[in-house]
C-alpha positions as CSV (number, residue, x, y, z in Angstrom):
1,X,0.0,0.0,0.0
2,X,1.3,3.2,-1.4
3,X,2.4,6.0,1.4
4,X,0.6,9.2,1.3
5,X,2.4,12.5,2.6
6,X,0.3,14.9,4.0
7,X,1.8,18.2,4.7
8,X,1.0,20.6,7.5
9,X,-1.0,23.6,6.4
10,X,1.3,25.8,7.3
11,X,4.7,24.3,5.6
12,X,2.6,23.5,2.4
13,X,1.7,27.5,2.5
14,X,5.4,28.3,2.8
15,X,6.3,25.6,0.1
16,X,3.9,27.3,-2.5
17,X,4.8,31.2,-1.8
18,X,8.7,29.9,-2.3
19,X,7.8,28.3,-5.4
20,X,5.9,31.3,-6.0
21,X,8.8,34.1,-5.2
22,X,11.9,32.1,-7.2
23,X,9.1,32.2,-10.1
24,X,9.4,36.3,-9.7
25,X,12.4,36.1,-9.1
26,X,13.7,34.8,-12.4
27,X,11.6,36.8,-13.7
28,X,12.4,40.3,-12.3
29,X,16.2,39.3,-12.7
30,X,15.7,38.4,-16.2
31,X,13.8,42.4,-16.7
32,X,16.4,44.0,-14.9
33,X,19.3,42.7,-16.7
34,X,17.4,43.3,-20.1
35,X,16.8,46.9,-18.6
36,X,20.6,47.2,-18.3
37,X,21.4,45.9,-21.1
38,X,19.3,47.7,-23.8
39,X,20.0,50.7,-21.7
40,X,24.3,50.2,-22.5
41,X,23.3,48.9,-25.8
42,X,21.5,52.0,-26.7
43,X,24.6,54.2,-25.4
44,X,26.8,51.9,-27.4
45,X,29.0,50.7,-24.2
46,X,28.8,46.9,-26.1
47,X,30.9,45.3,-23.5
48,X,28.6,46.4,-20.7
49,X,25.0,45.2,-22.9
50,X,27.1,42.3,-24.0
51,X,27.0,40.9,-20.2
52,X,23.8,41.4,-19.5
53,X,22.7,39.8,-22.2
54,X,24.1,37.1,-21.6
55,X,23.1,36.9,-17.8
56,X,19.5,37.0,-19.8
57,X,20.1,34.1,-21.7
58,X,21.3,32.3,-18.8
59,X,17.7,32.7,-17.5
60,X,15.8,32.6,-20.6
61,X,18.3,31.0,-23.3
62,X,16.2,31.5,-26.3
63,X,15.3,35.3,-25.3
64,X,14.8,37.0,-29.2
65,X,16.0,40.0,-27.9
66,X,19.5,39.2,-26.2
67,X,20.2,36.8,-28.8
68,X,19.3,39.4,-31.6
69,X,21.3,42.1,-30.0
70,X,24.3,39.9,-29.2
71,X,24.3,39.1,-32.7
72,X,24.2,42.7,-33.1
73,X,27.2,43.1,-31.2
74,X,29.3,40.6,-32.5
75,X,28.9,41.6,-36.2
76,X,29.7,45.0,-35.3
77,X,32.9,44.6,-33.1
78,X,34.2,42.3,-36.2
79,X,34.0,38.7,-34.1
80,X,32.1,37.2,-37.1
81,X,32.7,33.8,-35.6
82,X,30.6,34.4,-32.9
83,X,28.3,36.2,-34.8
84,X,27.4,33.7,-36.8
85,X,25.2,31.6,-34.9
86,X,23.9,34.6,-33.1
87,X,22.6,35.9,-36.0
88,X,21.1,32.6,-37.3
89,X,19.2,32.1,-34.5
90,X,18.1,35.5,-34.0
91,X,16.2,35.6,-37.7
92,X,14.6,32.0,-37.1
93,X,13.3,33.6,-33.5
94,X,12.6,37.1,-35.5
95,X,11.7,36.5,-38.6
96,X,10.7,40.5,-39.0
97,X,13.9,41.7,-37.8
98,X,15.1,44.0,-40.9
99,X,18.2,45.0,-38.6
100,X,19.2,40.9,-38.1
101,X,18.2,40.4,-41.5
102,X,20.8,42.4,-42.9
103,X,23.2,41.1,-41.1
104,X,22.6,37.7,-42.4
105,X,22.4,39.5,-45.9
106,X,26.4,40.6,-45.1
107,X,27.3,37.5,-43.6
108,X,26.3,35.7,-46.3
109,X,27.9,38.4,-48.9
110,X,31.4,38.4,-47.5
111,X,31.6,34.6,-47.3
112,X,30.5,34.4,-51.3
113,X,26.7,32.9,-50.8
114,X,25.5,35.7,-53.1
115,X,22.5,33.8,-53.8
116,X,21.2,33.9,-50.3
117,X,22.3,37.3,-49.7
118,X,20.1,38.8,-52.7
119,X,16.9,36.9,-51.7
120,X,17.7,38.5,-48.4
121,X,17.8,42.2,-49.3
122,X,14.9,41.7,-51.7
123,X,12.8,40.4,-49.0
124,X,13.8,43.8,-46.6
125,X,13.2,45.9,-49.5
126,X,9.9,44.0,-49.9
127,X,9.1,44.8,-46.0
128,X,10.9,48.4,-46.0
129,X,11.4,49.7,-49.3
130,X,12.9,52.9,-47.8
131,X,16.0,51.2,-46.3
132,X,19.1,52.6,-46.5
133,X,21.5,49.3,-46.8
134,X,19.6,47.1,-48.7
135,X,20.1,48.6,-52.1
136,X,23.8,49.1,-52.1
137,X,24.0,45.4,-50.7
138,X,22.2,44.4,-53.6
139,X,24.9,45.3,-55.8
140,X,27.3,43.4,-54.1
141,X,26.0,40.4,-55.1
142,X,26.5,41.0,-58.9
143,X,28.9,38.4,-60.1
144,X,27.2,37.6,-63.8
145,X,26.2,40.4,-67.2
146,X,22.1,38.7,-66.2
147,X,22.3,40.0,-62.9
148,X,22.9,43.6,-63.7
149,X,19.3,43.6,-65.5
150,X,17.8,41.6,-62.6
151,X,19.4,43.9,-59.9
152,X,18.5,47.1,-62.2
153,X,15.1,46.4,-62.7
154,X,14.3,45.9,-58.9
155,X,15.7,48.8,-57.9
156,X,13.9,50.6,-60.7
157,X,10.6,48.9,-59.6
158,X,10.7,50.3,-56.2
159,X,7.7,52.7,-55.2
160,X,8.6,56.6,-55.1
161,X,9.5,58.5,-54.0
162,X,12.0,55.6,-52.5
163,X,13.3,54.9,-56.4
164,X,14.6,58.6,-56.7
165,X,16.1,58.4,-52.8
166,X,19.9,58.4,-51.8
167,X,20.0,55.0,-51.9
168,X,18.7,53.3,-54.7
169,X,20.5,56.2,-56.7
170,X,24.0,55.2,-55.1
171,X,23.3,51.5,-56.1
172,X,22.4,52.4,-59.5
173,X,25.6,54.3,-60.0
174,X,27.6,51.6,-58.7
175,X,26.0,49.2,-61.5
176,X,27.2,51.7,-64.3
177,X,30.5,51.6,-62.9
178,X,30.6,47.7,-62.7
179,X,29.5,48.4,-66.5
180,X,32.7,51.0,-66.8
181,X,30.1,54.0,-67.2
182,X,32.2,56.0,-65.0
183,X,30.4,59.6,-66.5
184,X,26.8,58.2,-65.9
185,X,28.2,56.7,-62.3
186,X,29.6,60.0,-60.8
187,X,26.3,62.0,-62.0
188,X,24.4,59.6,-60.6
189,X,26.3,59.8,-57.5
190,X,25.8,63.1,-57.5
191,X,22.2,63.2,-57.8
192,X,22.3,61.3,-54.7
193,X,24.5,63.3,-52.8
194,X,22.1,66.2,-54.1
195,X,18.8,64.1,-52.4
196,X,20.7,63.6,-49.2
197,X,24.5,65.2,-48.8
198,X,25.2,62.9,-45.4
199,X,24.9,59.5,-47.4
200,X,27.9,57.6,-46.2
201,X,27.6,54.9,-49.0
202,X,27.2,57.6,-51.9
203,X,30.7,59.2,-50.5
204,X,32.5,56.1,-50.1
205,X,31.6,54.9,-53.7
206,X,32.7,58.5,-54.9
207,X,36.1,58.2,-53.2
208,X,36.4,54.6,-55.1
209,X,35.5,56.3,-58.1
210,X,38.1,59.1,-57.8
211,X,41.0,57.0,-56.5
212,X,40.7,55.0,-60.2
213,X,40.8,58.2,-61.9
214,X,44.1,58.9,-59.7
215,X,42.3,62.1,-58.5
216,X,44.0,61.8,-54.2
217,X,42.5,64.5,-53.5
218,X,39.1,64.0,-54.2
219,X,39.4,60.4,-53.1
220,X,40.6,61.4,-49.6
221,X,38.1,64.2,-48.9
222,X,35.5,61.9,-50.4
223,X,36.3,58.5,-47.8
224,X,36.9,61.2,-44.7
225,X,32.9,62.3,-45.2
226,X,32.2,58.8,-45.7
227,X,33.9,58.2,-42.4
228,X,32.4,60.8,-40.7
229,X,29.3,60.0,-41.4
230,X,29.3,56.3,-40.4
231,X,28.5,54.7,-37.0
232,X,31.8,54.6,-34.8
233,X,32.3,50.6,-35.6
234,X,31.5,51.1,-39.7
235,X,34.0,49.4,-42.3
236,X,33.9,52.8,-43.9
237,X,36.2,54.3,-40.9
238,X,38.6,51.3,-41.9
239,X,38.1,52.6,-45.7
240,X,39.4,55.8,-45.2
241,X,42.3,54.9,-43.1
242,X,43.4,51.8,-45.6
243,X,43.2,55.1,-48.5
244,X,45.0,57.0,-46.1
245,X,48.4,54.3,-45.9
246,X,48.3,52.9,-49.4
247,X,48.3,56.3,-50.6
248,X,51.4,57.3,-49.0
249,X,50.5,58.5,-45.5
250,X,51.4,55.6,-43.2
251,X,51.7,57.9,-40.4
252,X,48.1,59.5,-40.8
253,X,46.3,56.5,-41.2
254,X,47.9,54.5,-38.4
255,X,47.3,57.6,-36.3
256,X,43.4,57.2,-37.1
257,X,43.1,53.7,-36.6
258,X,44.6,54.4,-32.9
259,X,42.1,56.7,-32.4
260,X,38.7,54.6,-33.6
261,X,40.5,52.0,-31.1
262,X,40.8,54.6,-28.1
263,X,37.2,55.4,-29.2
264,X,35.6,51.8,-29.4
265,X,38.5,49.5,-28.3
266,X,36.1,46.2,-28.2
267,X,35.9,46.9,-32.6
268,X,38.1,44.2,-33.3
269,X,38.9,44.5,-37.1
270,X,40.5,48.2,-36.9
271,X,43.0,46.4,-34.4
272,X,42.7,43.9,-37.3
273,X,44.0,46.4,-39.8
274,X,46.7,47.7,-37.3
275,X,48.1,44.2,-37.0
276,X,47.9,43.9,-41.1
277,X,49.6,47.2,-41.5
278,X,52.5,46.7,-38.6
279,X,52.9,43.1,-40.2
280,X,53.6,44.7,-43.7
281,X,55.9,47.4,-42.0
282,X,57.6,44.6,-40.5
283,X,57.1,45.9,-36.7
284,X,57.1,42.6,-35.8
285,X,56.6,43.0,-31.5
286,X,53.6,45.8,-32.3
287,X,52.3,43.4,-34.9
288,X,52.1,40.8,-32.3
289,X,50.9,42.7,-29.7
290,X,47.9,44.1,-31.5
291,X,47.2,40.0,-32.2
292,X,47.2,39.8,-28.6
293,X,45.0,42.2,-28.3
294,X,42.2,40.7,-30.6
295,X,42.8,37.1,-29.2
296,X,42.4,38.3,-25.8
297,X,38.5,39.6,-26.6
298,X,38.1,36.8,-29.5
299,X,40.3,33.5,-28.8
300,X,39.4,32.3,-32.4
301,X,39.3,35.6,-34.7
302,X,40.2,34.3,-37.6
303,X,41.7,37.6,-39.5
304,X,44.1,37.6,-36.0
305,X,45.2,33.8,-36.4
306,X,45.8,34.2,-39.8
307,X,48.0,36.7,-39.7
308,X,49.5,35.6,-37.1
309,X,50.8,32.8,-38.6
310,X,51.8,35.3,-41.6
311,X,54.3,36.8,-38.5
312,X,55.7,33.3,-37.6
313,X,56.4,32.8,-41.4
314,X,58.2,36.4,-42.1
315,X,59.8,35.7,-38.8
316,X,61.2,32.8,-40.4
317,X,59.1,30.1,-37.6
318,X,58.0,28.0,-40.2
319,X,56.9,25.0,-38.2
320,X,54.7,27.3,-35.5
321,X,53.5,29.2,-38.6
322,X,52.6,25.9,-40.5
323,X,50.7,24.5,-37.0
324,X,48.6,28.3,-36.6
325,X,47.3,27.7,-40.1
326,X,46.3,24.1,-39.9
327,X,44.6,25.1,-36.4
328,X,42.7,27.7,-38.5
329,X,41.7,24.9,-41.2
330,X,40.6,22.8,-38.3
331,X,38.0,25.3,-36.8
332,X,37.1,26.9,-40.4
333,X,37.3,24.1,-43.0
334,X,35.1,26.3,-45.5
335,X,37.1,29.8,-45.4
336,X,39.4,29.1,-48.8
């Protein structure tokens, strides 16, 4: 004969408000570290949001909104690795996510999937015809004389006055220089620039334009207001100090990278580019040292590992050099 427990009245009472109270609990913890978080996030201290996130997902680990910002983060700071499944998981959990959705969009255009990454801007355009990202993205993804039509004719297609915007006018400039229109490109370029004078994309692609015609000067002052008018962790900061070096003032450009690292010294890939740049210099110790600095935040960045094992090879430590890139096979057998 089975045992029955029976409780007093007043220990069953206490047992249920317990229950009860770690229930809140979790729950009030979980509201004040999103509280925190979004809070950093929003002031764009990502190492502070970054913990509080994850103390979220310790509580909640399939919580959209720390796994969509964290994804956030991650692509940002230039610890794509990370990113990766972040971002993954964030669009299947937030599927209307335009800001993740890009991301993926990028993700998928830097590593070559340019089929994925074109269904992916059409379907933001398709949700938010007036983005600002999408259209230039789409251009990108051009690799074939059929896909310039394709590309061409959805940007034309969009509603106005979105198909006469900054946007969608800097993307179809970009196409006629592709084509080697370079006339029809800058005035085109200039008709955006004309529609909204602080687009960032419509500079940088006018200081690409104007370094192939040899013109520095235009080229420089062209990739600074790109830079300037980017977020702090944008690629087009890194533009403008790569133009900066290969164009002959090493001392300028290193000096800004310093700086966008004093500023935001969790954005991995301008430490990235100061490693690249020290490596090509030959300043072997700094190289290094800026590795270390990238490793320490992101133990398997792979721009850092690789070119760290470019140092052991020009250092002439051909086995440790030979081991770092077989390491790097090992944990990304796709990257070519």
């Amino acid at each position: 004969m089975k045992k029955i427990y029976c409780f007093p009245l007043p220990l069953l009472v206490t047992l249920l408000i317990a229950l009860t109270f770690s229930g809140c609990s979790r729950e009030s913890k979980k509201a004040r570290y999103l509280e925190q978080a979004d809070r950093a996030f929003a002031s764009d201290k990502y190492d502070l949001a970054e913990i509080d996130y994850k103390n979220t997902l310790k509580i909640d680990n399939l919580n959209p909104r720390a796994i969509g910002r964290l994804a956030l983060i991650y692509a940002d700071q230039g610890r794509i690795g990370q990113a990766i499944p972040f971002v993954l998981k964030g669009r299947e959990l937030q599927p209307d996510n335009l800001e993740l959705r890009l991301k993926f969009a990028q993700l998928n255009l830097a590593t070559g999937n340019l089929k994925d990454a074109r269904a992916e801007a059409y379907a933001i355009l398709e949700r938010h015809p007036t983005n600002p990202d999408a259209p230039v993205l789409l251009t990108g993804t051009i690799a074939r004389p059929q896909d310039i039509a394709e590309v061409r004719t959805r940007l034309e297609g969009l509603p106005a006055p979105t198909s006469s915007g900054a946007p969608v006018l800097t993307a179809l400039a970009m196409i006629e220089l592709l084509q080697g229109h370079i006339k029809e490109g800058e005035a085109l370029l200039q008709k955006a620039l004309a529609a909204d004078p602080k687009f960032a994309a419509a500079h940088s692609a006018l200081g690409t334009l104007y370094g192939l015609q040899n013109d520095k000067i235009k080229a420089l002052q062209s990739f600074k207001l790109a830079a300037e008018e980017s977020p702090a962790r944008s690629p087009r900061r890194l533009q403008y100090a790569q133009f900066l070096i290969t164009s002959g003032d090493a001392n300028a450009g290193t000096k800004y990278l310093e700086e966008i690292t004093r500023a935001t010294p969790d954005f991995l890939s301008a430490w990235t580019m100061l490693a690249e740049f020290a490596l090509m210099d030959k300043q072997y110790k700094t190289c290094a040292s800026y590795i270390d600095k990238i490793v320490a935040r992101d133990g398997q960045n792979l721009e850092a590992l690789f070119i760290r094992g470019r140092l052991q090879l020009a250092q002439g430590n051909t086995t440790k050099g030979v081991e770092e890139f077989a390491r790097l096979a090992n944990i990304y057998p796709r990257a070519p």
